[in-house]
N, C-alpha and C positions, 0 to 999 in steps of 0.2 A: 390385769389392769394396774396394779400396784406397781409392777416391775417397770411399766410404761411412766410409767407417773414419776416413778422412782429416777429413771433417766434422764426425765425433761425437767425433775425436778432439779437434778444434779449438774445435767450442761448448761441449765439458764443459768444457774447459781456463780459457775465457773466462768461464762460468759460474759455476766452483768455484774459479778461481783466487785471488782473496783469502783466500780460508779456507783453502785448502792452504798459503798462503805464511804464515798465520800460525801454523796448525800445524807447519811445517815449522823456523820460525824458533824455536819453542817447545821443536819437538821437538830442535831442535841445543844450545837450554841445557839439556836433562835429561839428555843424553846422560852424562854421570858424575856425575849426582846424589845419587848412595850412596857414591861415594868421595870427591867434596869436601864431603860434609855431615860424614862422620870427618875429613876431614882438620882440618875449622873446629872440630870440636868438641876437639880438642886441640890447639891453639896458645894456649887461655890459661890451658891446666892446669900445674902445678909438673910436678916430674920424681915419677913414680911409685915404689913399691919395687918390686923385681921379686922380692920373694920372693911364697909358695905362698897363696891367696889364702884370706882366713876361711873360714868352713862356711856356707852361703847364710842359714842359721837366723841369723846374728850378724849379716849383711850387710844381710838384711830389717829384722831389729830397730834397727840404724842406719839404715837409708834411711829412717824413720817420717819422716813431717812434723812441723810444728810443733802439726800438732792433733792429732799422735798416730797416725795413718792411713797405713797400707800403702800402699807403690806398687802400681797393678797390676800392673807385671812388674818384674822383675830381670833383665840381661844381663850375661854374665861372658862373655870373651875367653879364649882356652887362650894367647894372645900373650902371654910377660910385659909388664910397663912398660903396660898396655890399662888403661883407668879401665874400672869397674864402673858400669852404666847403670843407674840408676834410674826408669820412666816413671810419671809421674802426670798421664795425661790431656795435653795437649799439652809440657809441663817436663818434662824430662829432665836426672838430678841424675846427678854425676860423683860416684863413690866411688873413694876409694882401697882397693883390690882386701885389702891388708896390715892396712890399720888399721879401714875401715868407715867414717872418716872424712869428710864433703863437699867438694871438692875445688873444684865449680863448678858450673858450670849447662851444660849441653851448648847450643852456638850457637842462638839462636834467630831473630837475621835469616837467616839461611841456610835455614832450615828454613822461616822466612814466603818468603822470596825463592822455594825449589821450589815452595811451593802457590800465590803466585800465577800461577805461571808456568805451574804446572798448573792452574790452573783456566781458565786463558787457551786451554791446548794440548785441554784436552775440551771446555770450555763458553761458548768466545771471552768469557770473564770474566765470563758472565752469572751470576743470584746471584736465590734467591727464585722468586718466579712464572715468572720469565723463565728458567730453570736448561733445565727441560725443552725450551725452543725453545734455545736455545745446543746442545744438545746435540744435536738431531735435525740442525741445519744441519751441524756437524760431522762427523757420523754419514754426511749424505747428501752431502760434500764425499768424504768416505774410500771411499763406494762407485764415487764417480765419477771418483776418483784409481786408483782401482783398475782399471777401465775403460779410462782413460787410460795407464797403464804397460801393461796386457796389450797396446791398439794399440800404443803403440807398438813393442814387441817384435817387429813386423812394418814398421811405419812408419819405424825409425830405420834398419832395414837396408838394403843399398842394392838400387834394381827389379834391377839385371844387374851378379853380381860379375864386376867387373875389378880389377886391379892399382892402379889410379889411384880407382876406385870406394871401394874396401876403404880403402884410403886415407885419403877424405876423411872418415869416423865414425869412425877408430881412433883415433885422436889431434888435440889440437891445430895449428893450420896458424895462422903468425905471418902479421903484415904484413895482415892479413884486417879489414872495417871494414864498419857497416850489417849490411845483409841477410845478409851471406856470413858474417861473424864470427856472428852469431847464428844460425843456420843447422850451423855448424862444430861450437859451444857444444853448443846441442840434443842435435843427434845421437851427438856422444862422449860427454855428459855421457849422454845416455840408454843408449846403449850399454853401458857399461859400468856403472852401476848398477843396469840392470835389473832383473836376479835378487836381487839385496839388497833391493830398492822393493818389487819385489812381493810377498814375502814380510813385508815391515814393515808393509801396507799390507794383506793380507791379516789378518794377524796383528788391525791396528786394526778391522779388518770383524768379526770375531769377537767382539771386545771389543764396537764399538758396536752390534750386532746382535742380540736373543733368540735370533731364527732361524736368525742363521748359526754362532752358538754352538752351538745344537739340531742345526743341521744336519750337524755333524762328530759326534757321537755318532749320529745316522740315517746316516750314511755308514759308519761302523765298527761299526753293529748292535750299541750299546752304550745305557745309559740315564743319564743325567747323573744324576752323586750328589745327595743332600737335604741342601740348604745348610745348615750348621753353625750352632748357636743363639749369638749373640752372648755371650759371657760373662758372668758376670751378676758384676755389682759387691760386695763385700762387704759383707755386713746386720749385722756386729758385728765382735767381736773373736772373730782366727781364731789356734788355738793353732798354733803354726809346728815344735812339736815333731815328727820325725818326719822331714822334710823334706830334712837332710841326706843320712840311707842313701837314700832316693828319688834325692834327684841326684846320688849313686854310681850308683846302678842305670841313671838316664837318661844318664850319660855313658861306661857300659861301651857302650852302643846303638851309638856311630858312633866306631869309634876314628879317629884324626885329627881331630875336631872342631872348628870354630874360633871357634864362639859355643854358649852354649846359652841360651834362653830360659826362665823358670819365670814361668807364669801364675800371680801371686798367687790362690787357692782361696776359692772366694767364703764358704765357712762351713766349719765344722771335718770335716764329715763327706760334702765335694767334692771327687771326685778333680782331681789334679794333670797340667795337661800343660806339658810340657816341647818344647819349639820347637830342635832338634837340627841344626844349621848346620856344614857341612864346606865352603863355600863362599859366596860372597854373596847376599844377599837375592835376588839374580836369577835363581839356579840351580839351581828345583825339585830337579833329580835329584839333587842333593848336601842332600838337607835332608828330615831326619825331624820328625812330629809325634807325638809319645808321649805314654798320657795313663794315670794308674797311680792305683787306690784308695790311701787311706791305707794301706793292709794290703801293699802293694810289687805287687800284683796287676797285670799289664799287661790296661788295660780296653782301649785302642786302639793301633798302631803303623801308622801311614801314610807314605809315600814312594811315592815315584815309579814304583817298578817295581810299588810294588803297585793301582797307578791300573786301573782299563779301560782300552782302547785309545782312547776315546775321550776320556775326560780326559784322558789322556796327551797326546793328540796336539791336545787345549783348551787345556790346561796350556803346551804348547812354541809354540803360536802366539800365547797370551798374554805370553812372554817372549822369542820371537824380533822381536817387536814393537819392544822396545829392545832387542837385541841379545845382552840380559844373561844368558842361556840358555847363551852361549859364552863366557861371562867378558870381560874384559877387551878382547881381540880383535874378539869379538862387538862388545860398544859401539862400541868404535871404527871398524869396520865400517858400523853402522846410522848412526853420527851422521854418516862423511864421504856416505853416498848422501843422507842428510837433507839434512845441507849443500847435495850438489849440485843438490836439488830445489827451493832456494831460486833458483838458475840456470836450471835448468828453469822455471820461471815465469813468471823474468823474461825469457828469451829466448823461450818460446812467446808470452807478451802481446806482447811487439812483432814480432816475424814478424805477428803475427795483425794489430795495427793498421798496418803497412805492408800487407799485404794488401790491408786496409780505404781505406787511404790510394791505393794504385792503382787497386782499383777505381771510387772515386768521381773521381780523374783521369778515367779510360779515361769514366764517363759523362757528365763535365762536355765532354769531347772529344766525343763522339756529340753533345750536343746544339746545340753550336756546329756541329759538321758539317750 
């Protein structure tokens, strides 16, 4: 069985290894892609006021564009000194929270820099016709990366624990060069990311998969929810009265709060949702979706507890994917095993081609024999 394992652990490796290496090299620059996309977007703002910010009604009416047209959404910060987000389709405009005032323009190399990076990390940068083959090689690189960390979970441990055995995978060993140093690499680096791999890795199967999506809801004898109809954009001018008590109402919802979102309403007689954040973009369980007639009537309130088990548990593998599920910790977590799967790669390919490279010795030797 090892020797079996040993093989498929070896051809998927040599197989998928380019595309794991570039996902993996992709996946190490996303790794705080929500915190240094804020951080860019405020270094070339003035200093904000930190007094109590307009009424959202006053703040819309400022954010208009120059044609006159609503952002689709608003985000306000509970932070003081936080610029007020304006989004209009990919521009995202900095309001000063106090006056309503334009401020800036929220980063937008930073913002190109994450998507090509991501489009790099799902679709090896393909674009058009070719989108759907970018994607399935990816797709079928992550199932066999997946494959690949379950063997080795058996492969990097050692055949008979001893003292000296335990040893050589627990940690790095200096002075080590060639085969041994690579060999060393492998098995610590695998060791000890394992459990973090397989889980991010799992996570990405979920993601690129229908089935394996379906198949966590068929495991938890639950029925995936009916995807939500994309928002429909504004067909006129929408009367904004009203909207203040509403985002009283949606910010009693989640005390502590640290963002809330208000979907611009596509016509005057469109209920309002409200995108309700006590943690970052990452951390379903900290984040409400409220969505309220003009009349203050709660039409919907979604969170995480109130998922099935199965979205719940679609939901956490979608976000333990990047780590961002555990905050902060979590990223840092998924990006150093990310990292180390860059190492992984590079020491399974050359083990594998010194292999390669001994064998056709050992045959060039028989034949001369």
């Amino acid at each position: 069985m090892r020797t079996v394992l040993f093989w498929l652990h070896l051809c998927l490796g040599i197989a998928a290894g380019a595309v794991i290496l570039v996902m993996s090299v992709t996946g190490v620059l996303l790794t705080y892609e929500k915190q240094m996309t804020a951080w860019m977007d405020t270094q070339n703002l003035p200093a904000l006021s930190s007094a109590a910010p307009l009424p959202v009604e006053t703040l819309l009416e400022r954010a208009r564009g120059a044609d006159g047209k609503l952002p689709a959404s608003v985000t306000i910060y509970s932070a003081p000194g936080q610029p007020v987000q304006a989004s209009f389709g990919r521009e995202v405009r900095c309001l000063d929270p106090a006056s309503g005032q334009s401020v800036g323009i929220a980063h937008a190399g930073i913002r190109q820099f994450f998507r090509s990076v991501t489009e790099w990390h799902r679709y090896l940068a393909a674009s058009g016709p070719s989108r759907p083959t970018g994607r399935a090689l990816t797709g079928a690189a992550n199932l066999a990366f997946l494959f690949i960390v379950t063997s080795g979970l058996y492969l990097w441990l050692p055949k008979v624990y001893t003292r000296a055995s335990i040893r050589a995978v627990a940690w790095f060993r200096g002075g080590l060069r060639g085969k041994a140093r690579d060999f060393n690499w492998h098995n610590v680096l695998g060791v000890w990311c394992v459990v973090p791999l397989f889980f991010i890795v799992l996570g990405g199967t979920v993601i690129s998969y229908a089935w394996a999506s379906n198949l966590v809801y068929t495991l938890t004898g639950t029925k995936p929810a009916a995807a939500a109809p994309a928002p429909a954009a504004a067909k006129g001018p929408v009367d904004l009265a009203g909207l203040n008590q509403l985002w009283q109402r949606a910010a009693t919802q989640v005390p502590g709060w640290r963002t809330i979102s208000l979907r611009v309403p596509a016509s005057n007689d469109a209920p309002v949702t409200f995108v309700i954040d006590g943690g970052y973009a990452g951390q379903p369980q900290l984040r409400t979706s409220l969505t309220l007639d003009r009349a203050g009537q709660t039409l919907t309130a979604e969170n995480f507890a109130s998922f099935n088990a199965g979205r719940q548990w679609r939901t956490w593998l979608r976000f333990v994917h990047t780590g961002e599920y555990y905050g902060l910790p979590g990223q840092t977590i998924a990006g150093l095993a990310t990292a180390a799967t860059v190492i992984l790669v590079y020491t399974g390919i050359a083990l594998a081609l010194r292999r390669l490279s001994a064998w056709i010795a050992r045959r060039a030797r028989q034949t001369v024999t």
